[in-house]
C-alpha positions, 0 to 999 in steps of 0.5 A: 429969494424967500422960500415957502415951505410950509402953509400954518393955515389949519395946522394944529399947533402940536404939528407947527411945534415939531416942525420948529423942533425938528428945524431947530434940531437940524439947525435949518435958519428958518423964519416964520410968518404967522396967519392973520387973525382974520385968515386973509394971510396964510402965514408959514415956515419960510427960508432964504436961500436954496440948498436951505430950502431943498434940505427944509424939504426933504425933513419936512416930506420925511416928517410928514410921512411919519406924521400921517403913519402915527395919526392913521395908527391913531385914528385905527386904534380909536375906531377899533375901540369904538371911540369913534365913528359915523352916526349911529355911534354918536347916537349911542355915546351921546344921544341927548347931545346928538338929539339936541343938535339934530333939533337945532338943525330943524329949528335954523332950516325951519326960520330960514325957509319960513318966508318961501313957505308961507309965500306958496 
């Protein structure tokens, strides 16, 4: 019986490439399945039998542990460089894009609640 392993939904793609390395590398007889176009299937990394599976999940969980360590040390150098932030950091890299995008806002709210408006 199949074993799912890994959801691709939202994964980014350098992330789905290690994990095919790193199966290759460890010689795990893996099959794919991609997601749909429309995002009704998930898709994933599947294998067929158990001690497969128990041996795909064990580098996975390791792999993951070491993927979400490199991203917070990333995310931590970035915000301590100022790269990025909450609000008031993206107004003042980018004010005109920031402006533009708070306009836009009020614009789309404005036509969506023009009909309550105008029937008080």
């Amino acid at each position: 019986m199949p074993h799912h392993l890994m959801n691709l939904r939202n994964v980014p793609d350098d992330e789905a490439d290690d994990i095919r390395a790193l199966f290759e590398e460890h010689e795990v007889r893996y099959y794919e399945t991609p997601p749909s176009r429309w995002g009704i299937s998930m898709g994933g990394f599947w294998v067929h039998d158990n001690d497969e599976a128990a041996r795909a999940k064990v580098l996975l969980k390791a792999y993951q542990q070491q993927r979400f360590e490199s991203q917070r040390r990333a995310y931590e150098d970035k915000l301590a460089r100022g790269e990025i932030g909450g609000v008031w950091s993206m107004i003042r890299r980018k004010p005109v894009r920031t402006l533009a995008a708070c306009l836009a806002i009020l614009v789309i709210a404005g036509f969506s609640l023009l009909p309550f408006i105008r029937l008080g």
